[in-house]
N, C-alpha and C positions, 0 to 999 in steps of 0.2 A: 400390762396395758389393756388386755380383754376383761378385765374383773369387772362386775356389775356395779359395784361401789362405786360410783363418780370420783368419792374423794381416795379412793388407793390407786383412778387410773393417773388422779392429777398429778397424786407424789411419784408415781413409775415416772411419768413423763419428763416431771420438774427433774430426775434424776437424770433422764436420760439427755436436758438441756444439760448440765453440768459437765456430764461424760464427751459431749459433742464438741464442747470448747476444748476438753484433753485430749480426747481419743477419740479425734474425726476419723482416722486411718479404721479405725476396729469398729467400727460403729458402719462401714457401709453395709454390712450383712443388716442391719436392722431399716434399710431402707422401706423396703414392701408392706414392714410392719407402720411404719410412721405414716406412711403414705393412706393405711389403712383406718387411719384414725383422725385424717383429717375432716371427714364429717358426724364427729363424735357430739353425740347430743350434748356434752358439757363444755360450755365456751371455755372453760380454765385448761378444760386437756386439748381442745383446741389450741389455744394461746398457746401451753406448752410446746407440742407438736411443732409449730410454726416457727418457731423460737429455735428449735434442734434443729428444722431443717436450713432454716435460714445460717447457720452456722458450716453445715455440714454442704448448702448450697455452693461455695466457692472452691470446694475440692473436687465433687463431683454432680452437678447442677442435671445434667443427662438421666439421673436415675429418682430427677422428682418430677420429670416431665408430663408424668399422668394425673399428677394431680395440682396443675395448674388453673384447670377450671374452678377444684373447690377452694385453690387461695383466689379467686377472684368473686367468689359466693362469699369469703369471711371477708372482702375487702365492704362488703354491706349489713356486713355485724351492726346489731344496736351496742356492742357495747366497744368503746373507742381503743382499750387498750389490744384488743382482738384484732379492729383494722389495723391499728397502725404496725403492730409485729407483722401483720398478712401484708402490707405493704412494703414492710423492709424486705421480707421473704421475697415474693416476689419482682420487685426491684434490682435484687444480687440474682435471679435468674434470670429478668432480662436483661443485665446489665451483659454478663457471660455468654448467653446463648438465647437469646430473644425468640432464634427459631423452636423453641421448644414450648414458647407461652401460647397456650389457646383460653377460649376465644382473645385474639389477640387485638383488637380492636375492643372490644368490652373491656378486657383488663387496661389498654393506654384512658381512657376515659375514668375508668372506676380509679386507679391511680393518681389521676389529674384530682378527684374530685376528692382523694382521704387527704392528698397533699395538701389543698387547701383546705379543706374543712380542719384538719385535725393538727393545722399548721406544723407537718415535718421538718419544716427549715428551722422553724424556731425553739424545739422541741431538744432538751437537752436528752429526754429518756431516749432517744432512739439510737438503733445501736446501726447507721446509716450513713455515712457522709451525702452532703448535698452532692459532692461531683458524681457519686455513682447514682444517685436519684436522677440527676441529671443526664446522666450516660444512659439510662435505661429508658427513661422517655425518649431519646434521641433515637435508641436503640428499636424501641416498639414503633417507631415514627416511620422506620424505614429509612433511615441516617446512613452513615457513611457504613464502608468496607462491607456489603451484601447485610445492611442492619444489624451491625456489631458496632457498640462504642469502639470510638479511637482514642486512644491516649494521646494529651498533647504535645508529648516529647517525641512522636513518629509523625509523620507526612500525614498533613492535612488538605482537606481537599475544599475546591468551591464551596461544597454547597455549606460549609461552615463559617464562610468567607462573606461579614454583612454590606459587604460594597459591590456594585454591579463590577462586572469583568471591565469596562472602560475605564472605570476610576483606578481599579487594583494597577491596571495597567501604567496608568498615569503618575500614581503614588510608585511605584516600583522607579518607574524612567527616571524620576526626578531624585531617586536615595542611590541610584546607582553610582554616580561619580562621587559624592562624602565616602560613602562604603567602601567602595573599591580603594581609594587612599586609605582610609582608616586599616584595611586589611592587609594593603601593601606595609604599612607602618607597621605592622602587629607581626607578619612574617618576617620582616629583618631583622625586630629585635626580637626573633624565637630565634633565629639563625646565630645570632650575637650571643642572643647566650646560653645557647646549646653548643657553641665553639668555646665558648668558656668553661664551662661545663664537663668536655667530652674529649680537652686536649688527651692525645694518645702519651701516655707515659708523663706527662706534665710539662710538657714541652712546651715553651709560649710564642713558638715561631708565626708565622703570619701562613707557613705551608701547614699546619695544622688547622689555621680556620681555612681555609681554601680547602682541604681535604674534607674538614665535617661538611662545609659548604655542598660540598660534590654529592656528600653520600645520601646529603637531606632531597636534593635536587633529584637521584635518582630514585629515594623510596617514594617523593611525590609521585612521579611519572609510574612507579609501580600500581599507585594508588588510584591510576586512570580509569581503572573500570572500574571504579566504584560509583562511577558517574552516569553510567549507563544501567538499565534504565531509570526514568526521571525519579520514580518511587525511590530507587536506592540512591541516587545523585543527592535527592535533598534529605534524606535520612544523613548520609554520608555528612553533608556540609551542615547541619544542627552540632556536627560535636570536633568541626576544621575550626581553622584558624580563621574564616571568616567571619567577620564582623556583620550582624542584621540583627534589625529589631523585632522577634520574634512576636514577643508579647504585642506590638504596637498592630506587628498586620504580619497576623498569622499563616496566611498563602505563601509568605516567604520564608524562605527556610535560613536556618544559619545556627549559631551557639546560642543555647539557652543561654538566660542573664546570669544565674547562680551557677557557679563552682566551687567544689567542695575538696581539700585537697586528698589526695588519692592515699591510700594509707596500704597497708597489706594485707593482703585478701584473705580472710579464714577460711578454713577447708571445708567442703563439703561436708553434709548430714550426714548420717551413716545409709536414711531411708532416701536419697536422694533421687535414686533411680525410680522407685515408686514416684513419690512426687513428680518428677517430672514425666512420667508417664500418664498420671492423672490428668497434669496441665495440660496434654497436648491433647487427650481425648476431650474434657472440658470445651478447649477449642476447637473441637471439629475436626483437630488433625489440618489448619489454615493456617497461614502464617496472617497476624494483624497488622501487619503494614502491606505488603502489595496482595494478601488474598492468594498467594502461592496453597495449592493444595500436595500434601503429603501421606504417608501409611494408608492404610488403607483404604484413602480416598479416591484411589485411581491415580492420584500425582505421583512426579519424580523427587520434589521437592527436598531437599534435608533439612529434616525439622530441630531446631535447637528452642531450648526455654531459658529466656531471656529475664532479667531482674529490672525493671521497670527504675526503682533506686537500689543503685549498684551495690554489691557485698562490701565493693572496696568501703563505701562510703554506709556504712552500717546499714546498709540493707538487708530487712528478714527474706528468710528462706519458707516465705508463708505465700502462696496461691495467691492473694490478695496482690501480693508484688511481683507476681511473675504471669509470663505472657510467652507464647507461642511464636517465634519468628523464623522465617525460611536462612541457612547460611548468608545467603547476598546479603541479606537486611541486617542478620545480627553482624555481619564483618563488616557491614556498612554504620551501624550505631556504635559501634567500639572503634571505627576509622583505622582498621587493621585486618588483611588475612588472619585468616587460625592455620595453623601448624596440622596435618594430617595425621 
């Protein structure tokens, strides 16, 4: 990548885009180098460049943090295919760690203005989903959990919330007696036919549902703290047997509308531990639902790395699907203690 030839740095590079999509893990040693060639007189090794990082940005976003000034100097390239890879790029870093984007107020602006000039939304070449383009303006904005995107399947807060607190209040009071029935409906026949289900021995006595009866009655009551605090209360009841219309008015917590049915779980990576070592430096070592700090942060916190869409339900073992969350939260998003 240092050779004088333009066109031998472009092909290093384009190679080293290639390498980045297989061998993100082996490739973080070539960080300083990348980083190094982001203000490369040649826009193609530019482009390149930007394209490996934006790849290698979702495993470990922390070690491109010095040169987010000059992805915000290529977000003013003349040439468009330059912005818009420097906007994916920077996008997947502040989607992840926003604290690491400077000038961060220049870059939400310069962002704002490739989006719309170079129309990303409509744009099939970009290698970007809208929701994370989304998450990352939210995220440079100064948005939820200390200007980190929140995922919609964790505890959301006001200020995401497009109704003043009066109404949210009012819309709530009035869904609470349909809900409450609907969920009472929904628990007796979980109870029905978990007694059907769970007779001991096949026995079809009526002291058999009476006994699953019991046992369900007491693993609720075990399930009491998960209700405390509110962060973990309404994480908790996104994946209970309560009925809310999550999508309709999102303040309120309850089961998402899609269920997928639960299959058996593959086994972990063999680099698993890496990986999740990554994720949680990525995140700051936070948990992304209540902001619990861990490792080396000065927190007590026990940090686990959580699958955003679950293994059970063919979820990758890719950064991109996994997220950082304190014990409380992930025992509260799984609606079960773990086992010590």
């Amino acid at each position: 990548m240092t050779a004088r030839d333009a066109t031998v740095r472009t092909q290093a590079t384009g190679v080293l885009v290639q390498l980045s999509i297989r061998y993100p893990l082996e490739l973080r040693s070539t960080s300083e180098a990348l980083l190094a060639r982001l203000d490369d007189v040649d826009p193609n090794v530019r482009h390149n460049v930007l394209m490996a990082i934006g790849n290698l940005a979702t495993w470990y976003p922390q070690d491109f943090a010095d040169g987010t000034d000059l992805m915000v100097e290529s977000l003013r390239s003349d040439h468009r295919d330059e912005r818009v890879v420097a906007a994916t790029t920077l996008a997947k870093l502040a989607y992840y760690r926003p604290d690491l984007v400077t000038p961060r107020e220049e870059a939400l602006r310069r962002l704002r203005d490739v989006r719309q000039r170079d129309s990303l939304d409509d744009t099939e070449e970009v290698a970007v989903e809208s929701e994370l383009l989304d998450g990352a303006v939210q995220a440079l904005e100064g948005g939820d959990m200390a200007s980190r995107a929140l995922e919609d399947d964790l505890v959301p807060s006001g200020k995401r919330a497009p109704l003043s607190k009066p109404a949210r209040v009012g819309i709530t009071a009035l869904l609470w007696f349909p809900l409450v029935m609907v969920s009472m409906f929904t628990w007796m026949y979980r109870v029905w036919k978990l007694a059907r289900k769970y007779r001991p021995h096949g026995a079809h006595s009526a002291a058999d549902g009476i006994y699953v009866f019991f046992h369900m009655c007491l693993d609720t009551v075990a399930k009491l703290f998960f209700l405390w605090p509110p962060s973990r209360g309404r994480l908790y009841a996104r994946r209970s047997f309560l009925v809310t219309p999550t999508r309709l008015v999102p303040w309120f917590a309850g089961t998402t509308p899609t269920k997928a049915k639960r299959r058996q779980t593959p086994p972990y990576p063999d680099d698993w531990a890496t990986m999740a070592t990554l994720v949680r430096q990525r995140d700051g070592h936070q948990c992304r639902n209540c902001g619990a700090l861990g490792g080396p942060r000065d927190g007590d916190a026990e940090l686990h790395v959580d699958h955003q869409h679950p293994r059970s339900r063919d979820g990758p073992d890719h950064p991109s699907n996994l997220r950082t969350l304190c014990r409380s939260c992930h025992e509260a998003r799984h609606g079960r203690p773990f086992d010590d």
